[in-house]
C-alpha positions in Angstrom: -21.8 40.9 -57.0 -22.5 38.9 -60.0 -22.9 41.0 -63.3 -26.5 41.1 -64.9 -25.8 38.6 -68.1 -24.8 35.9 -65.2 -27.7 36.5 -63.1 -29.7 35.9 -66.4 -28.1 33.0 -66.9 -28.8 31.8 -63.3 -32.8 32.7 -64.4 -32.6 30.6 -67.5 -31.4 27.8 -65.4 -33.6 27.7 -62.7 -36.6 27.8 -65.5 -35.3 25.0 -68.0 -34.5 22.6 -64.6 -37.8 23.5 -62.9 -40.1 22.6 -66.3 -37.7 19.6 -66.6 -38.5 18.5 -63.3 -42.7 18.7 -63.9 -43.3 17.8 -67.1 -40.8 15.1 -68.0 -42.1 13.0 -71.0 -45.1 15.3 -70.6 -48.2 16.6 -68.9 -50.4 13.6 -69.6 -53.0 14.8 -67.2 -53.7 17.8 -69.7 -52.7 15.9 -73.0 -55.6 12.9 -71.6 -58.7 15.3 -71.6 -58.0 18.6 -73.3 -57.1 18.9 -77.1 -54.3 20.5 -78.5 -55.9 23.0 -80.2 -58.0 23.8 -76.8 -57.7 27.4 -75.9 -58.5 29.3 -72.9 -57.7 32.2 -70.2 -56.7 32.3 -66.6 -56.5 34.8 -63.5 -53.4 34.7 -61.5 -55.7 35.3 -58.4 -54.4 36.7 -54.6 -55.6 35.2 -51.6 -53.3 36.8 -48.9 -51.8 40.2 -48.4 -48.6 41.5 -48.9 -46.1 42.4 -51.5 -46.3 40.8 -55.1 -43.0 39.1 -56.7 -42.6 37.0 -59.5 -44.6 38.9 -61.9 -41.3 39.5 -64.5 -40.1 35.8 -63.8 -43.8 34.3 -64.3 -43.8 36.1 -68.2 -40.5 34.2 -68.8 -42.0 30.9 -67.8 -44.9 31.2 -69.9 -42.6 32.4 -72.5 -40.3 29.7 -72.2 -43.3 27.3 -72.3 -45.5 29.0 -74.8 -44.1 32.0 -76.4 -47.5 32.6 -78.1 -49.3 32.8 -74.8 -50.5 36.1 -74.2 -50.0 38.0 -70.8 -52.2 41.0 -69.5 -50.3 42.4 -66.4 -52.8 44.1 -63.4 -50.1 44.8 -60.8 -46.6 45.0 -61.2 -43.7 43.4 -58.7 -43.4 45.2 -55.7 -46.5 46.4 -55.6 -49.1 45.5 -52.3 -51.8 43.7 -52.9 -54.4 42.3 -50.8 -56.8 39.0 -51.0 -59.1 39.1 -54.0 -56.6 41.2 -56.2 -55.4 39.5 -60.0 -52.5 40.1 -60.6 -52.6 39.3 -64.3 -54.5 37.3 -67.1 -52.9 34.6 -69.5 -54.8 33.8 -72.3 -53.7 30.6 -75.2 -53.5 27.2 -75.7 -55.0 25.4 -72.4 -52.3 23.0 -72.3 -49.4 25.6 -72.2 -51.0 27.8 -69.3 -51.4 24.3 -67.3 -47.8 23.1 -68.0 -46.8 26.3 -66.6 -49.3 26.7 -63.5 -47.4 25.3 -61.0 -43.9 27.0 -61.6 -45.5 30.3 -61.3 -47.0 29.4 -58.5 -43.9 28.1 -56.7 -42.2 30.8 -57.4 -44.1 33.6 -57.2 -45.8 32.4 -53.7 -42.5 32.1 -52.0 -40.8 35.0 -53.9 -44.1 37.4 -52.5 -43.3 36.5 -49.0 -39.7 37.0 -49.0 -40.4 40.3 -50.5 -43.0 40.8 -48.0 -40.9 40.0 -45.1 -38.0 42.4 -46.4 -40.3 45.2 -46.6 -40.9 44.7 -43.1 -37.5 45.1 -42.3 -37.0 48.3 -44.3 -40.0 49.8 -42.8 -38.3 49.0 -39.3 -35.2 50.6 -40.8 -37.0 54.4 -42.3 -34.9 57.5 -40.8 -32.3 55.2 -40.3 -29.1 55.2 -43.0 -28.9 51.7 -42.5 -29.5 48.9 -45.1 -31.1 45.6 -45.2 -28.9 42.7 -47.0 -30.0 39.2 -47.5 -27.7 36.0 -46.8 -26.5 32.6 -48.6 -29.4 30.6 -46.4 -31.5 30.4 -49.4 -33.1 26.8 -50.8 -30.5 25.1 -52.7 -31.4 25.7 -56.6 -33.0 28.9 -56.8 -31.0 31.3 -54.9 -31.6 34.0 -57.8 -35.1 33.9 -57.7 -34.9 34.3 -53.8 -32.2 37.3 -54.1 -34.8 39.1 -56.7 -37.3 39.0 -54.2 -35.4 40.7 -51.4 -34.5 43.2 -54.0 -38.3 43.6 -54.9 -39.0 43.9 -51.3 -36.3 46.9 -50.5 -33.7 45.3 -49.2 -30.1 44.8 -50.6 -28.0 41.6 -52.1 -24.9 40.5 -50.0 -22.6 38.5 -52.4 -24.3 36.1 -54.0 -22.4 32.9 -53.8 -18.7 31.7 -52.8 -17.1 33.3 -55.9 -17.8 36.6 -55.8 -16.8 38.3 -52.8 -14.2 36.8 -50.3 -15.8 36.8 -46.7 -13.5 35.8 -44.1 -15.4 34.2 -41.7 -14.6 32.4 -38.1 -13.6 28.9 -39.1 -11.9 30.8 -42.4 -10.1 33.1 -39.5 -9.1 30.2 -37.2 -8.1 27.8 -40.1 -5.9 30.0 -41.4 -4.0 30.7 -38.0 -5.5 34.1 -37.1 -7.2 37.1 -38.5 -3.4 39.0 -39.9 -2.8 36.0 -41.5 -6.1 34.9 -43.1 -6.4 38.9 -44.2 -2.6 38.9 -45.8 -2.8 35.3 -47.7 -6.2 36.5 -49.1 -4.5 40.1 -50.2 -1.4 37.5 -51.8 -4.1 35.2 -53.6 -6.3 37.8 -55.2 -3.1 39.4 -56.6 -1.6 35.9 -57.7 -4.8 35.4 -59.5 -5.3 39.1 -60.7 -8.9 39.0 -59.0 -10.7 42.0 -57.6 -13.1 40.9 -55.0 -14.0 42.6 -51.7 -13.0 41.6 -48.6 -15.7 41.4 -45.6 -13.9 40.2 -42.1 -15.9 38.7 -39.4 -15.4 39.6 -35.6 -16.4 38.3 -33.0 -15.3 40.7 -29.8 -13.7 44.2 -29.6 -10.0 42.5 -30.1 -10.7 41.4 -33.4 -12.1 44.2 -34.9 -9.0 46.1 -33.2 -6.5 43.3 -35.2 -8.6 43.7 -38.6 -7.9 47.4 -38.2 -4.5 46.9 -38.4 -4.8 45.9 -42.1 -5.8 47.2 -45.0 -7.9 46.7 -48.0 -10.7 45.8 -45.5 -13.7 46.5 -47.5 -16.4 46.2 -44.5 -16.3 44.3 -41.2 -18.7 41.9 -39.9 -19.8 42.6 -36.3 -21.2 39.0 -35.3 -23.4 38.9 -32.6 -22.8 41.6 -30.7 -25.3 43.1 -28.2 -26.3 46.7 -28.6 -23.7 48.8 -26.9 -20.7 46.4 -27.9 -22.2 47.6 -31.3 -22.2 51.2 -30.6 -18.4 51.1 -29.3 -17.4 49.0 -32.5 -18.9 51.5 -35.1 -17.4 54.3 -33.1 -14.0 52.4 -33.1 -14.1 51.8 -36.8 -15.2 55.0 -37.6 -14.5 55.6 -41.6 -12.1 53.2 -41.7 -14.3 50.4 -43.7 -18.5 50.1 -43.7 -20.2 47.8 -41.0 -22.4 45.3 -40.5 -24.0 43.4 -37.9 -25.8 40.0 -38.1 -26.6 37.1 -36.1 -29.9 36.3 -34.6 -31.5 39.9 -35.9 -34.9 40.3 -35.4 -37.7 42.6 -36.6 -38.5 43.4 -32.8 -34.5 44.0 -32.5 -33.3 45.6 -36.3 -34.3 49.1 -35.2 -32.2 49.3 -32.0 -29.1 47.5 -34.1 -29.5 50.6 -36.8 -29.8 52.9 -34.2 -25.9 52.0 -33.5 -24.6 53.6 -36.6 -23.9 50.3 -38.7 -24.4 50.5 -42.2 -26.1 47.0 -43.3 -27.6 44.8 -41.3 -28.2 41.1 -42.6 -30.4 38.3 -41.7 -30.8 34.7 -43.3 -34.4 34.8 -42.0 -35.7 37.4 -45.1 -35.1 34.1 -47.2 -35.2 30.8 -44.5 -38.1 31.7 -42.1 -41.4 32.8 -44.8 -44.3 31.4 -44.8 -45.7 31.2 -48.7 -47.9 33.5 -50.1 -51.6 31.8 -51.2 -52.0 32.5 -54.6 -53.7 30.3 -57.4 -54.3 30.4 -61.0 -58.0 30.2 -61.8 -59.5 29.5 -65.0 -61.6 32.6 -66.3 
C-alpha cells in the first residue's frame, strides 16, 4: 500500500489539477457581478440518503482556494445522512466559496455514493470474517479520492496502483510461460531490485491454485470466478497456507454466499465503477 505522505501527495494533486481545470484565467462569471470584497455564507445541503464523504477533502479545497474561509462542520465523513441534512456552513469572501462550489460537489457527490455502496457490502458481510476490498476500475485522475471513500464506507484498499503490490494476473501468468515461472522471475526481480512488495496470484481452476501452492512467498491467491463450491474446495485446499480472495462478477445479492466459503477479502470494481452520484448542492444562506 502506498504510505500516508504519498497518498497526500496524490490529494494535493488531484486538488491543484481539478481548480486548474475550472477556473483557468479565472471565474469571470463571479468576478462580472460580485465584488471582491463581497462576503457571504453557504449550506452544503443533502438531497439524497446515504453515507456522507468528502467532508475532510472539501476543507482542503476551500483551504487551498481561500485559506481565510471559515468552515462550520454538522456531520462528519462516514456518517448517514438523509435529504434535508447540512452537512456544514462556509462562510467568507463570495467569490472564494463559488470558485470552490463545484469541486466539492464533484467530489463529495461521487465519493458519498461509493461510500454508500461499500457500506452495503459490509452490511452483507456482518458475522462473516470476511473483508471487502476495492479495485483499480476507478476514473482515471482521482483514484485517491475514490479509494478514501471505500475506506469511509467500511471497506478495505487493495493496492493502489501498478507499483505497489505485484499481482500476477492471467495474461501476466500466460505471458510469462506459466504460473512457476511468472511466480519465480517475480521472486528473482524483487530481489535484483531489493523491493518488498506482496505477491497476489490469480487462478483460474483448481490446477492452478494446486501449482501456486507449490511455491512460496505467495502472499494471498486470487480465486477468479469461481462458483460457490469450487470456492469452498479452494479455501479448504489452501488452508493457511496464504489469505484468499475471490472476485469476478460479485454481487450484493451474491457477496454473502461467497463469504460464507471461508475466503478472506472479497473485491469488486463495482464499489467504485457502477454508483450513481449522490444529490448534494451548496445553497447560499
Amino acid at each position: 500500500m502506498i504510505s500516508p505522505a504519498q497518498f497526500e501527495k496524490e490529494i494535493e494533486m488531484i486538488i491543484s489539477n481539478a481548480i486548474r481545470e475550472d477556473v483557468g484565467d479565472g471565474d469571470h462569471s463571479s468576478m462580472a457581478c460580485i465584488p471582491d470584497t463581497a462576503t457571504g455564507k453557504a449550506k452544503l445541503l443533502v438531497k439524497d440518503n446515504g453515507i456522507i464523504a468528502g467532508v475532510a477533502f472539501a476543507q482542503r479545497v476551500f483551504k487551498a482556494v481561500d485559506a481565510s474561509l471559515r468552515i462550520e462542520i454538522k456531520i462528519k465523513d462516514g456518517q448517514k445522512v438523509q435529504k434535508g441534512d447540512v452537512v456544514f456552513l462556509v462562510e467568507g469572501k463570495s467569490r472564494s466559496i463559488l470558485k470552490a462550489e463545484r469541486l466539492v460537489l464533484n467530489a463529495m457527490q461521487r465519493m458519498s455514493a461509493i461510500a454508500t455502496k461499500t457500506s452495503e457490502f459490509v452490511r452483507q458481510l456482518k458475522g462473516t470474517k470476511t473483508k471487502i476490498l476495492d479495485t483499480r476500475k476507478t476514473t482515471p485522475g482521482i483514484r485517491a479520492l475514490e479509494k478514501w471513500a471505500v475506506k469511509i464506507g467500511g471497506g478495505e484498499n487493495h493496492r493502489f496502483a501498478l507499483y505497489d503490490m505485484i499481482m500476477l494476473k492471467d495474461n501476466h501468468i500466460d505471458f510469462a510461460g506459466g504460473i512457476t515461472k511468472a511466480i519465480d522471475k517475480t521472486h528473482n526481480y524483487l530481489k535484483e531490485n531489493h523491493l518488498d512488495l506482496k505477491i497476489i496470484v490469480e487462478a483460474r481452476n483448481m490446477d492452478e491454485i494446486k501449482e501456486i501452492l507449490q511455491s512460496q512467498g505467495v502472499y494471498r491467491i486470487l480465486i477468479d470466478n469461481f462458483n460457490y463450491e469450487d470456492t469452498r474446495k479452494a479455501v479448504k485446499l489452501i488452508g493457511d497456507k496464504c489469505l484468499t480472495e475471490s472476485s469476478g462478477g460479485i454481487t450484493l445479492e451474491t457477496v454473502a454466499k461467497f463469504a460464507e466459503c471461508g475466503v478472506d477479502y472479497i473485491s469488486s470494481g463495482a464499489l467504485t465503477h457502477s454508483v450513481h452520484n449522490m444529490d448534494l448542492s451548496l445553497k447560499a444562506v
